[in-house]
N, C-alpha and C positions, 0 to 999 in steps of 0.2 A: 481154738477160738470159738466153733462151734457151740464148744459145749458148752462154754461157761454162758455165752450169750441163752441156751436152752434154760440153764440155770436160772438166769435173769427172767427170761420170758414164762417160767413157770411160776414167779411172781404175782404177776400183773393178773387186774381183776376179771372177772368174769362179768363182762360188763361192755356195751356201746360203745364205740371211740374209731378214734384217729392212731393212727400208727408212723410214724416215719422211721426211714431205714438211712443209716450215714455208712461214709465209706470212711478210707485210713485217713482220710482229710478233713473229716468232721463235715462234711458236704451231703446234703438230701439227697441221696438215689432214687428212692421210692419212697409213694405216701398212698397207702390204705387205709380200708378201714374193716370195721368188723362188727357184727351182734355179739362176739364175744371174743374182746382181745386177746385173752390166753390162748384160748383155744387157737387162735390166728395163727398170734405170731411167734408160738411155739414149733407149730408146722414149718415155720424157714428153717428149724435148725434140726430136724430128726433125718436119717440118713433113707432116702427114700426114691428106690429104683423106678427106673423109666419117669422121672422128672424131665420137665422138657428144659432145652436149653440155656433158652432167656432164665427160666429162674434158678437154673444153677449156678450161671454166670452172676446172677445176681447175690444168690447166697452168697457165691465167692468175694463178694468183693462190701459185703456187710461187718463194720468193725463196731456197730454202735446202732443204739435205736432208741426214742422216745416217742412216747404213748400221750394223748389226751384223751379223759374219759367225755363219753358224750351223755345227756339225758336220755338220752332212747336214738334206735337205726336210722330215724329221719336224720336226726342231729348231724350224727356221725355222715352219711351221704354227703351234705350241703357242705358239713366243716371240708370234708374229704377235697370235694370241687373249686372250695374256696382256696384251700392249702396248694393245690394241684398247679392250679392259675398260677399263684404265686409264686411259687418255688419251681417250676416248671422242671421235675425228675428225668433224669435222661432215661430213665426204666419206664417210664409212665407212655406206655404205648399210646395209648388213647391221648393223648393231650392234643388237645385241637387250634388250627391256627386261627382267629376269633376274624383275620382278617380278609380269611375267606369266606366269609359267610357272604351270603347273596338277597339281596331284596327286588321283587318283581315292583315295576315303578311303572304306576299309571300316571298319564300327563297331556295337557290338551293342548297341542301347537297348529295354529293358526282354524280353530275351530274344532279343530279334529281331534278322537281322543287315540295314542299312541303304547302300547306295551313296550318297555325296555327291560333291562335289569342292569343292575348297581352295585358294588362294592360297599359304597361309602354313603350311609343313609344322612349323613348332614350335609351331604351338596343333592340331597333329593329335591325338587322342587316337583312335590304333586303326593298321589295316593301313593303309599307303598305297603308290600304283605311281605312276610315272614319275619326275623330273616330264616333262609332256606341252609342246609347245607351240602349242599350239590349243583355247579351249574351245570350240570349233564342234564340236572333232572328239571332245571328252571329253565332251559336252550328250549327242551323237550317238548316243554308247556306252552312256548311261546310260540314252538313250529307249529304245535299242533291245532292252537286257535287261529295262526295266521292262516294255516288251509284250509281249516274246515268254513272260518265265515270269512274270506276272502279278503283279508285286512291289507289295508297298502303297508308296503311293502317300502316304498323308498321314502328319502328326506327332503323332496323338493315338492314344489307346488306348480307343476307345468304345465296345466291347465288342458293336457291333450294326453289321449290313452297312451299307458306304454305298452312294453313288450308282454309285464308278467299280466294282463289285464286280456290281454291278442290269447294269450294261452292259460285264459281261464283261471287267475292265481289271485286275481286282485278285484276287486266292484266298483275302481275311479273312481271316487270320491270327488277327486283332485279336477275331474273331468266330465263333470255334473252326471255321472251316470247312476249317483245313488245320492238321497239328498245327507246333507250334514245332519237332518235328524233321524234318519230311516241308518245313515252307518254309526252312530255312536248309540243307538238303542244297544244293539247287541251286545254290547260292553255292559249290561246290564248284568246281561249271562256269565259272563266271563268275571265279573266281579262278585256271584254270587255263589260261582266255584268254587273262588281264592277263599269266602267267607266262611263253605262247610255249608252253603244254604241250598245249593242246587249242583245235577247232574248231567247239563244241560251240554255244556262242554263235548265231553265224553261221550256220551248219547247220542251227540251228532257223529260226532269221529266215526264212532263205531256203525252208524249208516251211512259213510263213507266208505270204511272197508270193505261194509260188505259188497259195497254195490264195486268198487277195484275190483272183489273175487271174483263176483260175479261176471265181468268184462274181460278175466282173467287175467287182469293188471294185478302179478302177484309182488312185484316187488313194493306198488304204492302202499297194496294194504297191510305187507308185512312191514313199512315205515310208518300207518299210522297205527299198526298194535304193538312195535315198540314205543309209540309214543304216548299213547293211553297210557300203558303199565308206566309208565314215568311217571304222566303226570297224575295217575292212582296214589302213589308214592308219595308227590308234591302234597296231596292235597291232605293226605294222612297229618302229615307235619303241621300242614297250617290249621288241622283240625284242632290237634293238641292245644295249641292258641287260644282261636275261639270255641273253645267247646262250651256251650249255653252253660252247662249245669253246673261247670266249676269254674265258670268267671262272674265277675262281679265280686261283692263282697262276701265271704267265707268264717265262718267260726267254724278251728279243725279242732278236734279232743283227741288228746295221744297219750298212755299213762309213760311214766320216767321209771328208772329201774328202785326209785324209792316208792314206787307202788303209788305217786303224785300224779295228777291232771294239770299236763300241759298244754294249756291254748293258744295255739296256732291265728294271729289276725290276720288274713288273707284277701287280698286284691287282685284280681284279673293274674294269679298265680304270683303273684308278690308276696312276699312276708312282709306285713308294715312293721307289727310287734307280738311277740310273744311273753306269757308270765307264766308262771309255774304258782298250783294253788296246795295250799295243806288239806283241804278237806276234800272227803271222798264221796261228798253230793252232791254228783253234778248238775243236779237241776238247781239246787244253791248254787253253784260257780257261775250260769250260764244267769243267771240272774241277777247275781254281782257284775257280770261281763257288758248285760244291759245296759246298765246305766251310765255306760263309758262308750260304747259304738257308735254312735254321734261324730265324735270326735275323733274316734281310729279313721272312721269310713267317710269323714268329710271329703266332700270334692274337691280341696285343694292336692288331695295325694293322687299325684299323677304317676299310673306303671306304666308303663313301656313294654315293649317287644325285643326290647335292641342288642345285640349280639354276647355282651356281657354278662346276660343274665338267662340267655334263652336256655343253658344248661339244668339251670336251678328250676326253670319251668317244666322242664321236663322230667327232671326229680322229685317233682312235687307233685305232677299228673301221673306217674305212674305210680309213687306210693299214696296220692294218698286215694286211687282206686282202687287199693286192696285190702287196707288199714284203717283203722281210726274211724273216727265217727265225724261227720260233716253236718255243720248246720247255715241255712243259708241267711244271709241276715238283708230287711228287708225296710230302708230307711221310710217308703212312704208308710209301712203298719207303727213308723217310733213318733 
């Protein structure tokens, strides 16, 4: 069986794409992808010691496979994600439950501004960031600004200090000991974190700790440097998001394996449209592309953050800061 599938796979082009692997049921196992198909999906079928488990298992159990070419490796990535979603391969370790994703939700009840987080961003009512994928690492975030600027801590309004407030955990707010504008400034900080704009957070923590070591309170300050390194983590993630230089509108140049300039139209890490051009002067392309950006980059095209696509943002930030050429487009110079 092996072989003849070798046979087949030593077909197939030298070329970007999509891969899918079926079993004796005609059913999707697995869905890759490749810079160069042959070369790929050749490698399933050559007899090759110290292979690890999962993919012998999987060889074993491949009775069938079809290929889709791609323009170039971006393609091939996105289609790969898109295919992934869909068909959801029992091989496909990575496939991710979209329904655990987590968003940090800021929201102001009875004057006051409150940190939660959420599963389900359409019953959010207020600010929300990521989404995240880790509540380990969003618990983390949220312990860690509750202690450092002393946030209240419960859900009532009781007008009189409580306990966590007696041992130093909270600033009553609730209990006029801080005014409702001197406690929601700080959330300034804390929102300027989530952005990628400041280190303010953090900064504090970490003169928290030191001052735990110092007092020899070593368990406090070894909970707030596991909580730092979490929320270091967090804030990584939400960078990818806003990162200044590749949000907003975007023209990406990519060449296709027919040696063509494909351009990429790009929105806050969205693809709105892509065209593929015949000629190889790209200051001609980019000047045909002019006179249509208007209307790519109108502000009616609204992108999102939201759990379904945060994949493809993240395939799109990491290739295209290694790749291609980027140009930024800037409606008030049109």
């Amino acid at each position: 069986m092996k072989k003849g599938l070798l046979e087949q796979a030593k077909n197939l082009p030298e070329q970007p794409g999509v891969y899918l692997m079926k079993d004796s049921n005609d059913i999707i196992i697995y869905i890759g992808k490749s810079k160069n198909l042959r070369n790929r999906v050749t490698s399933y079928f050559y007899d090759i010691k110290d292979r690890s488990s999962k993919i012998e298992n999987l060889t074993n159990n491949i009775r069938n496979f079809k290929y889709i070419t791609c323009d170039n490796e971006l393609d091939a990535l996105l289609f790969e994600n898109k295919l992934i979603k869909l068909h959801k391969p029992r091989y496909n370790t990575l496939l991710k439950n979209y329904n655990n994703y987590i968003y940090i939700v800021l929201n102001m009840r009875r004057g006051y501004y409150e940190l939660n987080w959420s599963y389900d961003e359409e019953e959010i009512n207020g600010n929300i960031f990521g989404p995240f994928n880790s509540l380990n690492l969003v618990e983390n975030y949220i312990n860690m600004v509750n202690i450092t600027y002393n946030l209240k801590k419960c859900n009532g309004f009781r007008g009189e200090k409580c306990l966590e407030y007696h041992i130093g955990n909270c600033s009553a707010p609730c209990a006029g000991e801080i005014t409702e504008e001197e406690y929601n400034c700080v959330f300034s900080e804390i929102i300027s974190f989530l952005k990628g704009e400041s280190g303010a957070p953090i900064e504090r923590a970490k003169e928290q700790m030191k001052l735990a070591s110092e007092k020899l309170d070593f368990n406090s300050a070894a909970r707030l440097r596991d909580m730092i390194k979490a929320s270091e983590l967090l804030v990584n993630q939400q960078n990818i998001i806003n990162d200044n230089d590749l949000n907003g509108a975007l023209i990406y140049v990519l060449k296709t394996v027919e040696n063509k300039f494909k351009i990429y139209f790009i929105k806050n890490l969205n693809i709105i449209y892509t065209e593929v051009f015949d000629s190889n002067d790209l200051e001609d392309i980019l000047s045909k592309c002019n006179e249509n950006l208007q209307g790519i980059f109108n502000d009616e095209v609204v992108c999102t953050s939201l759990k379904e696509n945060i994949d493809e943002k993240l395939i799109l930030y990491s290739f295209i800061t290694r790749e291609g050429s980027i140009f930024k487009y800037d409606k008030e110079e049109k």
